[in-house]
Backbone as CSV, one residue per row, in Angstrom:
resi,resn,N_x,N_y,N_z,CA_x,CA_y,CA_z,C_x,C_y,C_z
1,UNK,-3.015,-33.057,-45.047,-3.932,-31.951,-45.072,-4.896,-32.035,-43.883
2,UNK,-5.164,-33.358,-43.724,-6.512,-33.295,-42.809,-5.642,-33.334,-41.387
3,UNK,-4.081,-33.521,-40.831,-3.512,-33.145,-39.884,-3.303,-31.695,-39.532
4,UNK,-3.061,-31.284,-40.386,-3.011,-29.601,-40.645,-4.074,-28.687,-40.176
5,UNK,-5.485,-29.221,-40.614,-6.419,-28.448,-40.524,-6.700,-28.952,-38.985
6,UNK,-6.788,-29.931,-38.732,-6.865,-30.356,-36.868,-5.862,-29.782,-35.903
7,UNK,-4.708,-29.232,-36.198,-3.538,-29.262,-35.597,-3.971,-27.368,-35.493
8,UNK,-4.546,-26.922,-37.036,-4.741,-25.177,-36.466,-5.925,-25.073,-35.848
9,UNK,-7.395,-26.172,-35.923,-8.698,-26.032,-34.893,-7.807,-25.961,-33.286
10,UNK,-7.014,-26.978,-32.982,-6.140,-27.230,-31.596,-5.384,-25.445,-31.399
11,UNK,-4.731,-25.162,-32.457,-4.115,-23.965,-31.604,-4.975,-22.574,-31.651
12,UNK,-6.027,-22.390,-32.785,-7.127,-21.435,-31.842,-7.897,-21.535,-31.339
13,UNK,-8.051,-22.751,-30.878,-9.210,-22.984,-29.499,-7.898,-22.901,-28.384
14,UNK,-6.943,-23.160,-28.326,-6.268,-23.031,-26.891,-5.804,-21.507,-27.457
15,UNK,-5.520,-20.477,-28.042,-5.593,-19.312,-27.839,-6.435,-18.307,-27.948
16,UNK,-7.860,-19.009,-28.072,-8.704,-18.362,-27.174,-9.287,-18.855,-26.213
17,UNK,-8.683,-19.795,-25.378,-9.187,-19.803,-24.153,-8.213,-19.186,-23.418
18,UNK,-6.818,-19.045,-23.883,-5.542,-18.614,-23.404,-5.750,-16.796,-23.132
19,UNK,-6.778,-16.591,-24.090,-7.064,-15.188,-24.345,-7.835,-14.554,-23.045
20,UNK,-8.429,-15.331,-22.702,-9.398,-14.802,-21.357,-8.956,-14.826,-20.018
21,UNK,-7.839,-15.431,-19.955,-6.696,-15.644,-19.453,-5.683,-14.348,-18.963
22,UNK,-6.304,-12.984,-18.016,-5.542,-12.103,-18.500,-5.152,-12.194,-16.436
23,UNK,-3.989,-12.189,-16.371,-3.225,-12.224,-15.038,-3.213,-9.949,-14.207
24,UNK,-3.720,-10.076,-13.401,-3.783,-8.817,-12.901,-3.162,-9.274,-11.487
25,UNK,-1.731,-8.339,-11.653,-1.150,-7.770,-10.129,-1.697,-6.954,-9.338
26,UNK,-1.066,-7.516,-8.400,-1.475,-6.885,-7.030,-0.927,-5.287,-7.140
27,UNK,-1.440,-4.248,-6.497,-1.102,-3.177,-5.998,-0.862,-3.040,-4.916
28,UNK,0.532,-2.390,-4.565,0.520,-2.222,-3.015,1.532,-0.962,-2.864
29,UNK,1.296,-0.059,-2.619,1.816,1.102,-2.534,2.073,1.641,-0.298
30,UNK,3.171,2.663,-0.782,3.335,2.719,0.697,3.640,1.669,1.921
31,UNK,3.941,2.406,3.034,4.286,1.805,4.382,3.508,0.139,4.855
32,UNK,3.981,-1.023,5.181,3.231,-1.446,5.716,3.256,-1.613,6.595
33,UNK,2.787,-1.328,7.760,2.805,-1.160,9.402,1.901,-2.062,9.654
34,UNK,2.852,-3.102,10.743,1.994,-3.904,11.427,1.466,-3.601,12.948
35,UNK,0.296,-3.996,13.116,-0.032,-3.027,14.159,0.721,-3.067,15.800
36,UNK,1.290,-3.786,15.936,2.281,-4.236,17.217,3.136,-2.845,17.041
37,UNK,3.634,-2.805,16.316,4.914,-1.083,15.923,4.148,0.167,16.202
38,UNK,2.868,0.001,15.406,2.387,1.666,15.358,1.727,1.637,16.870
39,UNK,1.416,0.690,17.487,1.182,0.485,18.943,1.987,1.308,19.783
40,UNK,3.308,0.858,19.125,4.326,1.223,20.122,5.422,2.915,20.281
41,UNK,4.436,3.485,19.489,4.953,4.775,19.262,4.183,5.559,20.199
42,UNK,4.781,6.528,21.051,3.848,7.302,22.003,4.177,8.331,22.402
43,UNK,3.375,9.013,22.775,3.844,10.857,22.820,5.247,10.404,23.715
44,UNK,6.612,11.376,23.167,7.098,11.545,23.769,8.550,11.325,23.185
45,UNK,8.414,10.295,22.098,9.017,9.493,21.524,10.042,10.545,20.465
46,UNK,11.555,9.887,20.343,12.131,11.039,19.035,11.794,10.817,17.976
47,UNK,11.935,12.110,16.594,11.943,11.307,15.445,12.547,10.061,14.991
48,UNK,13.761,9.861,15.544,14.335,9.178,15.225,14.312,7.787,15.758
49,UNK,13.422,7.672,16.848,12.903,6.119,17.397,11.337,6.024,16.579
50,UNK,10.730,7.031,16.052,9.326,6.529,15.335,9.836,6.269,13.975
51,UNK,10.937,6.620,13.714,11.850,6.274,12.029,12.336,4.483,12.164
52,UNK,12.460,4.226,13.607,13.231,2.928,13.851,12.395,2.077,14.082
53,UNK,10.815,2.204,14.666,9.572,1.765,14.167,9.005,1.468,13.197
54,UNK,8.521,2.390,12.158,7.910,2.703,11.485,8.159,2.759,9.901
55,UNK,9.609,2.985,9.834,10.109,3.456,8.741,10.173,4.858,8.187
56,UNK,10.834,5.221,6.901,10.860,6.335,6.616,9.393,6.616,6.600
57,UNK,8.756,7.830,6.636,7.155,8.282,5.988,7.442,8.152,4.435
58,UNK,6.155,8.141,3.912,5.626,8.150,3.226,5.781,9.703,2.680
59,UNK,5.222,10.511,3.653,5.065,12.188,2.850,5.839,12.643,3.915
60,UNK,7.096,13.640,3.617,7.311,14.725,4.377,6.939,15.726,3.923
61,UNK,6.309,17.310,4.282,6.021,17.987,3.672,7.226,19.248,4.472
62,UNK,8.150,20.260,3.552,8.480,20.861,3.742,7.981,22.119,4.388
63,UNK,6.787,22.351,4.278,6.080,23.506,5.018,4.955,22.834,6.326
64,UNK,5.723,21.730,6.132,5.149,21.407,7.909,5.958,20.043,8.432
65,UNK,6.772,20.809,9.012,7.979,19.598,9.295,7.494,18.773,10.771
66,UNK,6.382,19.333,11.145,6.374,19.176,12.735,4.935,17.871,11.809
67,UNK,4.988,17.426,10.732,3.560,16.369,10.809,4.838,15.189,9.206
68,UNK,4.475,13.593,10.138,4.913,12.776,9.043,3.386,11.958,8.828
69,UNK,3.829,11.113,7.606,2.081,10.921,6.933,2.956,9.340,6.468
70,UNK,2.305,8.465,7.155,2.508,6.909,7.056,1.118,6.276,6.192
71,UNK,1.272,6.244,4.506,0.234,5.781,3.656,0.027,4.528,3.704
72,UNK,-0.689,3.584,3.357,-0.583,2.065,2.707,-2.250,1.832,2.327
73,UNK,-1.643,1.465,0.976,-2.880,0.846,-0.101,-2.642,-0.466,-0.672
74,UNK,-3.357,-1.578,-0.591,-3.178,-2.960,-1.299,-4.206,-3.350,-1.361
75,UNK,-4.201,-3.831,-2.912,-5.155,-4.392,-3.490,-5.339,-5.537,-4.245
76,UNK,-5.595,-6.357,-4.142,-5.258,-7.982,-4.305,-5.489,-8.086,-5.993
77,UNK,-4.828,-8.448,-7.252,-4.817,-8.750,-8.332,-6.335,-8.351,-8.968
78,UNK,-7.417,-9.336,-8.213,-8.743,-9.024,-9.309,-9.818,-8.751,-8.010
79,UNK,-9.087,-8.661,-6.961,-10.417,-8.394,-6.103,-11.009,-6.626,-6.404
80,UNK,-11.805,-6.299,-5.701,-12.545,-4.818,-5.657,-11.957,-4.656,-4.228
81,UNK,-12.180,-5.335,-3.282,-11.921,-5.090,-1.790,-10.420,-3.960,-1.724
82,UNK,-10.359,-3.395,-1.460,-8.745,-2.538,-0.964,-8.372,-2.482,0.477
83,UNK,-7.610,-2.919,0.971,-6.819,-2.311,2.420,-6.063,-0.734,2.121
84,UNK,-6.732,-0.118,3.312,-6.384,1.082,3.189,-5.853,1.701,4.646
85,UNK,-4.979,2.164,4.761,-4.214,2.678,6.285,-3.582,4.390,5.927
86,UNK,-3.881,5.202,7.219,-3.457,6.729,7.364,-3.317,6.487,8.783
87,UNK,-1.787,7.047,8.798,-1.366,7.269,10.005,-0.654,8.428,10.084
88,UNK,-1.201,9.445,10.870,-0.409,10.598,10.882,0.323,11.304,12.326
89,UNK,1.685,11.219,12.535,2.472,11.169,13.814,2.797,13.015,14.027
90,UNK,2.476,13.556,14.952,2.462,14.959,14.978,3.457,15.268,16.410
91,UNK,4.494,16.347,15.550,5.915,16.830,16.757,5.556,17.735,16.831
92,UNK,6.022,18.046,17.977,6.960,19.401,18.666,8.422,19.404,18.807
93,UNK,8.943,19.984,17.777,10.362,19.925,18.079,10.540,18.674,16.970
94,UNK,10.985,17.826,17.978,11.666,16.373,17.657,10.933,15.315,18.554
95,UNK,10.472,16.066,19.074,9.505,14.764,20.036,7.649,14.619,19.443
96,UNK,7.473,13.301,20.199,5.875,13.177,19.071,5.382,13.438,20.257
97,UNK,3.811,14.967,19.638,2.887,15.423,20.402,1.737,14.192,20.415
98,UNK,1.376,13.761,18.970,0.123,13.102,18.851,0.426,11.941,17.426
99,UNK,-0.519,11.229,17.816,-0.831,9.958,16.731,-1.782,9.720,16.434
100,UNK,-2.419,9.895,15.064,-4.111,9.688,14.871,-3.790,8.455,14.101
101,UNK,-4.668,7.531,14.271,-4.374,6.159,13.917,-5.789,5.900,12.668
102,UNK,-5.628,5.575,11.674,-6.558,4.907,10.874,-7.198,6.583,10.619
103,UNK,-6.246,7.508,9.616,-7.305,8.673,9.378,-7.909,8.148,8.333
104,UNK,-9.357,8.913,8.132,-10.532,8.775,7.146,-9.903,9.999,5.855
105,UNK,-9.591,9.774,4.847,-9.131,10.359,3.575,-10.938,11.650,3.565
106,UNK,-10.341,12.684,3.466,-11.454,13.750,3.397,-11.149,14.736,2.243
107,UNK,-12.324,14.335,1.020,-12.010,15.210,-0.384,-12.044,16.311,0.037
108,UNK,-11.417,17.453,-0.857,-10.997,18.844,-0.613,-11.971,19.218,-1.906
């Protein structure tokens, strides 16, 4: 009896310390572009060499084929801190007019 009653103090004190114990993943959504690649994209360039860079986009939008949208969000398990990246590559045609690097997200 008196093993019994020591043996269940032992397993709810280790499941509640086990309890506070709660494991949070990482988030990481979208492209991750290292900056040597997105360096290396420059007016002039085809879609199809900023695809061999860069990767697929993130957003194509059918009513504006001439703009691709390169996202990335990560966020470490329990930190607050977030890494956040907008890169948006702008054609004419098939060739890239412009590259805005690090856009600022602007509520609508």
């Amino acid at each position: 009896m008196r093993l019994s009653s020591w043996l269940t103090t032992v397993v709810m004190a280790a499941a509640l310390l086990g309890a506070g114990c709660v494991y949070e993943l990482d988030v990481q959504q979208g492209n991750k572009l290292e900056q040597t690649d997105v360096e290396k994209v420059v007016v002039g360039m085809t879609r199809s060499q900023v695809r061999f860079l860069l990767g697929t986009p993130v957003i194509t939008d059918s009513f504006h084929d001439d703009r691709w949208d390169y996202l990335y969000y990560f966020r470490p398990g329990r930190s607050d801190k977030a890494e956040h990246r907008w890169i948006i590559v702008w054609f004419d045609e098939n060739v890239v007019r412009e590259v805005q690097l690090d856009v600022e997200a602007q509520p609508q």
